[in-house]
N, C-alpha and C positions, 0 to 999 in steps of 0.2 A: 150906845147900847151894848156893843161888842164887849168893851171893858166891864164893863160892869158885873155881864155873864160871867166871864173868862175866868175870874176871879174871886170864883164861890165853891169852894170845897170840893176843886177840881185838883185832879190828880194828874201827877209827873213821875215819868221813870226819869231816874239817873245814877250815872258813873259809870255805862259802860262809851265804849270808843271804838266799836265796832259795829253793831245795831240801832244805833240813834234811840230813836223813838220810843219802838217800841221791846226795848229792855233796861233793866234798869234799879237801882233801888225806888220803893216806894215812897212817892214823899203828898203830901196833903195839904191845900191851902185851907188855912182857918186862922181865924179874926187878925187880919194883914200880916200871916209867917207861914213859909213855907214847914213842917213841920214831918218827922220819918212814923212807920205804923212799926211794931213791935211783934215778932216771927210767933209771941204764943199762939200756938193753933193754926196759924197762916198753914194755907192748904189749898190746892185746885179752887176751890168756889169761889173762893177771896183772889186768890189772881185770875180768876176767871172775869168778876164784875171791876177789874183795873182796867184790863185790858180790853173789854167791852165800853167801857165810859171811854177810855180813850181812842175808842175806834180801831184797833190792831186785829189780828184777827186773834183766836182762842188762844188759853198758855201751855206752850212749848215747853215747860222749866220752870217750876216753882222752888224759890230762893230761900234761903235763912241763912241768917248770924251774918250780918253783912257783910252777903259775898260780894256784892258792889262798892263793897268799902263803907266803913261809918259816917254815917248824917252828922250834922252839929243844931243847937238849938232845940228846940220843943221834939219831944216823942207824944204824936197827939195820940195815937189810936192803938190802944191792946186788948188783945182777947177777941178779935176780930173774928164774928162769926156769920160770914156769908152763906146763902139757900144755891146763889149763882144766878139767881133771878136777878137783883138788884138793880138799877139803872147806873145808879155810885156806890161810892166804897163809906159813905157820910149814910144812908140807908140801913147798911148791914148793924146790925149788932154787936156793939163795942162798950167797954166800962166806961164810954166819956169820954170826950175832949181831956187830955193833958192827964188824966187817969192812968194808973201805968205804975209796975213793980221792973221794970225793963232797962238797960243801960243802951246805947245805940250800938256795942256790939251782938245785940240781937236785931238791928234792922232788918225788915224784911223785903226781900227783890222779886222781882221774873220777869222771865223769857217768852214775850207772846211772838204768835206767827206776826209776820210782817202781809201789809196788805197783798201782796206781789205774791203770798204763799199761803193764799185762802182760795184754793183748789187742795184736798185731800191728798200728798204723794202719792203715785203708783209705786209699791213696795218694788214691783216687777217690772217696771214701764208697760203695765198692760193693768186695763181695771174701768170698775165704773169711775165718772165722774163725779165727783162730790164737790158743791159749794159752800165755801162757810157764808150762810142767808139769813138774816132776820137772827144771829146770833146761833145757830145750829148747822150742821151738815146735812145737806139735802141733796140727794142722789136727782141730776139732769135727766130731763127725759132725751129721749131721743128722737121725737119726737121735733123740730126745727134745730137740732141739734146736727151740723154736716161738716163735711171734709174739711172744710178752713176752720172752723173750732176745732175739729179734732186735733189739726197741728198746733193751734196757739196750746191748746191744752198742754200737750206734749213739749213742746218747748217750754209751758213756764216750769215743767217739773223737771227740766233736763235730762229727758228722754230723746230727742233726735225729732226728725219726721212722724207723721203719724201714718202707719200701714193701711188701718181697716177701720171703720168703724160699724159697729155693729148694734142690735138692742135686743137685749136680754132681761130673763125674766121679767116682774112689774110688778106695780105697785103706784102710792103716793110718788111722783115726780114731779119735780121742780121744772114748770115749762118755761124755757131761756128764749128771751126776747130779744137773741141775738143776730147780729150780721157781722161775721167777721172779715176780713179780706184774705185771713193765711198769714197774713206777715207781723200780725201783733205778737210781743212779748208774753201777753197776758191776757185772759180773758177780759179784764175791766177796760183794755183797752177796747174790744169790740165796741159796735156802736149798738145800746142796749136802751129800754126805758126801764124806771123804777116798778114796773108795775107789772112782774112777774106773780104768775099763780101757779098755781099745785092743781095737778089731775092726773088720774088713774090711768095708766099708760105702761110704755118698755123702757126700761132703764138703758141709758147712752155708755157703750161699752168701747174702751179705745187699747187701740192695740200700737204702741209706739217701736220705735227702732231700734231703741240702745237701751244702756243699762244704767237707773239712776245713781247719784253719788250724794254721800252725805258726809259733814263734818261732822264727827263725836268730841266735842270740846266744851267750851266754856260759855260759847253762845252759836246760832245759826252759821256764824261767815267766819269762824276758826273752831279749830279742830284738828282731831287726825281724820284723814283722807279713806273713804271706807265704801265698796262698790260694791251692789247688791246685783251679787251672783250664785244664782245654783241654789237659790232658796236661800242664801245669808249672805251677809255683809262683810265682805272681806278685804284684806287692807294691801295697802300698797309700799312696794321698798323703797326705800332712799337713795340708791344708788343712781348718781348723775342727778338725782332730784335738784330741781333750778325754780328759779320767779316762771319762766315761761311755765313749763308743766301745772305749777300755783296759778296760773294768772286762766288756764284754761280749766281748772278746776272752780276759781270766782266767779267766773264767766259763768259755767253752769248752772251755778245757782244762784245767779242774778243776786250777787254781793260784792258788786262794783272788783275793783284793781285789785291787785295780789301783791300785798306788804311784806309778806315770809313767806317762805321757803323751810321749816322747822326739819330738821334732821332728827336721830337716833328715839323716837318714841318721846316726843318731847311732851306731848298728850297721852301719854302711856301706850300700853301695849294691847294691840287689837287680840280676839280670841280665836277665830275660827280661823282660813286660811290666807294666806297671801298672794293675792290674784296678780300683779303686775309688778314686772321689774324693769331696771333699765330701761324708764320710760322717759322718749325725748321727743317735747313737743317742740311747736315754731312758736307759740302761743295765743296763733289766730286759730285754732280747731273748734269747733263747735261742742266738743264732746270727749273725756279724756280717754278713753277706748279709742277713738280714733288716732291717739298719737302713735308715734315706733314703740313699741314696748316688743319682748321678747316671745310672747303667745301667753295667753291664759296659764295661770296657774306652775309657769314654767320659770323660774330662782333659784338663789343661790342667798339666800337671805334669812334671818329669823325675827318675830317681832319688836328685837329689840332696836331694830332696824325700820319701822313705823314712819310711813311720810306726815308730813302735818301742812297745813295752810294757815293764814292769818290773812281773813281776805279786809279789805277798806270799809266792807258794809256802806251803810247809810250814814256818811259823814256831812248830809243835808238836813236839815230842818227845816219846818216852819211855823214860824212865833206869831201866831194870833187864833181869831176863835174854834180854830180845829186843826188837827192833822194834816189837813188836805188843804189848808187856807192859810196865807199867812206871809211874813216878813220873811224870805230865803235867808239862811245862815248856812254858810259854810265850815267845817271843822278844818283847820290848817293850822300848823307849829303851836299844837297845844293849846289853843281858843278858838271858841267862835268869833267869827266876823260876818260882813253882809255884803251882798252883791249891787252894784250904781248900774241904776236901768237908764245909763246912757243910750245903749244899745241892745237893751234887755226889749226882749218884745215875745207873740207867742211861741217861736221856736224852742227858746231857752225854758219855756213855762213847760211845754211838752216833755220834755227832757227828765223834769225834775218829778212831774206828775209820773212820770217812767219809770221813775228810780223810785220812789217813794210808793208805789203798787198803787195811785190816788186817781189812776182813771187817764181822762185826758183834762187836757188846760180848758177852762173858759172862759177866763181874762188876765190881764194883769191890771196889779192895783199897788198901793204905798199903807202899808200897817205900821205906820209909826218908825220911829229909828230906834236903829240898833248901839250898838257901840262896839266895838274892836275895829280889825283892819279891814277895809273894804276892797274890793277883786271886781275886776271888771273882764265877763264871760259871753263867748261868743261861742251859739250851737247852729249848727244844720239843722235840727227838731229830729235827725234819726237817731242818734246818739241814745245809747242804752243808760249812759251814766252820764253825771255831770264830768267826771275824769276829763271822758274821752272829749271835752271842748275845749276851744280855744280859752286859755287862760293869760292873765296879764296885770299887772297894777298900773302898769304905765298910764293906760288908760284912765285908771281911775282917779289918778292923782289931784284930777281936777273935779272930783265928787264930795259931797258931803253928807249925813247921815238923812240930812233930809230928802235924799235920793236912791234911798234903799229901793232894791225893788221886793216886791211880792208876787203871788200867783194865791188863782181860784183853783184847785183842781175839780172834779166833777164828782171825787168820790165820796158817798157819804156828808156831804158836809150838812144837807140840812139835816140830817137826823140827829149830827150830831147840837147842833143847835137846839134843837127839840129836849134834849138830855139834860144839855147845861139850864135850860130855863126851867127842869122841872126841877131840877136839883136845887136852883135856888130859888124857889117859890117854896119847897117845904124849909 
């Protein structure tokens, strides 16, 4: 029944090699071809109902003129005119199947949040809690809302610790049917049921430690390196800039390992001022404030001088009936490949649910085989990233595709189920 769903006018990002999943050029299955949508009019509401069907969270970055690089074969869909209500992108309003005045260097792309980053950022590391829920942001009540959410909160935005937590003003809030321990990455990893409601209450107000960071670049996990201080977001010098410094910067925002190290304004030049110099991490810090750097706002630098990152992102997948379900593939030396659940069990599924923002594991299963090189991986279940595990092919030499492994995660998957069946019943 799975296949059959899977492959009805369901929609894929691709080409980037940083954010997996969810970024990407826009591509559309119809009548057995994958097929690209055409940038006329492509606008927020239309990457809004992409990235909604495919379960990411809202869009980050709406793409034209194939910034992901051009498609080949059918341009199914132009003039694409989404409300944002839609369930898929086969609902909205278009000139037809294969209709289209377009060449594919109009394909159109975007940048949704990743599941791991559907909490609202603190611009300040301080603010209400916002969840992206039922497709919207909904301010948590404070309400069963306590000190071990506060910190998960604060750690998935890469804020530090959490100081206070407080409740302010009111209103409609989203009451979270959480229990967290303190030590999750992220709120989904709490242990939660689906069957939150809304009541009139005081909005959950969190006051974190540090100062968050963000990449201004191409997509979430690269960039130039930009620290929100003093009310703006101001950038950091290159001087001694290394992988370590990089790699506590990815860390931060939960975008796995640190690939580069970009020197001289490689993502151009920031605007306002330049907060950190001569900054030398170890690269196990929690937070890049907390490395040596020379005091606030204290250089010898000018922005032509701009640090940048290039961090690994989400170089996991998983190939079957949803984001959160599916065949593990790994990105390695330029193709995907699959992992032989010789020794795959749910440590390794934890791990991947971690990296992928999909909640927690709750099974593993076999989706069919893959094809490319197969890797055979061994995790503790604490591991933030699949990186950080034991890696090897030795192992695996003795696998075959019929051995691929897979995972359940927890998040979302029946709704998303619920989606694809409506989508191919019209």
């Amino acid at each position: 029944m799975f296949s059959k769903l899977f492959w009805c006018n369901v929609v894929r990002l691709v080409g980037s090699r940083s954010d997996g999943y969810c970024t990407g050029r826009v591509e559309i299955y119809h009548n057995g071809e994958w097929g690209t949508v055409c940038d006329d009019g492509w606008d927020n509401n239309d990457a809004n109902v992409v990235c909604k069907q495919l379960g990411c969270g809202p869009p980050f970055i709406v793409h034209a003129s194939a910034y992901f690089g051009e498609g080949t074969g059918k341009i199914w869909l132009d003039d694409v005119g989404c409300s944002g209500n839609e369930k898929s992108l086969s609902e909205c309003y278009h000139r037809g199947f294969g209709t289209h005045n377009c060449e594919h260097v109009e394909d159109a792309g975007v940048t949704c949040y990743r599941k791991s980053q559907q909490i609202l950022p603190f611009q300040s590391c301080n603010g209400y809690v916002h969840l992206y829920h039922n497709w919207g942001w909904s301010v948590l009540s404070y309400n069963g809302f306590d000190m071990n959410a506060a910190n998960v909160a604060c750690r998935q935005m890469g804020c530090g610790p959490a100081i206070s937590l407080s409740g302010y003003s009111s209103g409609s809030t989203l009451l979270p049917d959480l229990s967290c321990s303190g030590s999750e990455f992220s709120l989904m990893e709490c242990q939660h049921s689906n069957s939150w409601t809304y009541q009139y209450g005081y909005y959950a107000y969190v006051y974190c430690s540090d100062y968050p960071v963000r990449l201004t670049g191409p997509s979430w996990c690269a960039g130039r390196v930009e620290i929100y201080y003093n009310a703006a977001w101001q950038t950091v010098c290159d001087d001694g800039w290394d992988l370590n410094d990089a790699q506590v910067v990815c860390s931060q925002l939960n975008c796995g390992v640190a690939v580069a190290a970009p020197h001289s304004a490689y993502f151009g030049k920031g605007r306002d001022k330049i907060l950190l110099d001569d900054v030398a991490c170890m690269g196990n810090e929690t937070h890049l404030t907390r490395c040596s750097h020379r005091g606030y706002l204290d250089h010898n630098c000018s922005h032509s001088q701009d640090a940048g990152v290039i961090c690994s992102g989400e170089k996991i997948r998983l190939i079957g009936p949803s984001r959160c379900s599916g065949r593990v593939e790994i990105f390695n030396n330029g193709s995907w490949g699959t992992v032989c659940n010789n020794s795959w069990d749910i440590n390794e599924a934890r791990v991947i649910c971690r990296q992928l923002g999909c909640g927690t594991s709750l099974s593993v299963l076999h989706f069919g085989e893959g094809i490319g090189e197969i890797n055979e991986v061994t995790c503790t279940g604490s591991e933030r990233y699949l990186p950080e595990c034991s890696y090897s092919r030795d192992g695996a030499q003795n696998c075959n595709h019929s051995q691929d492994a897979g995972v359940i995660c927890s998040g979302n998957v029946f709704f998303l189920l619920n989606v694809l069946v409506k989508t191919c019943s019209n």
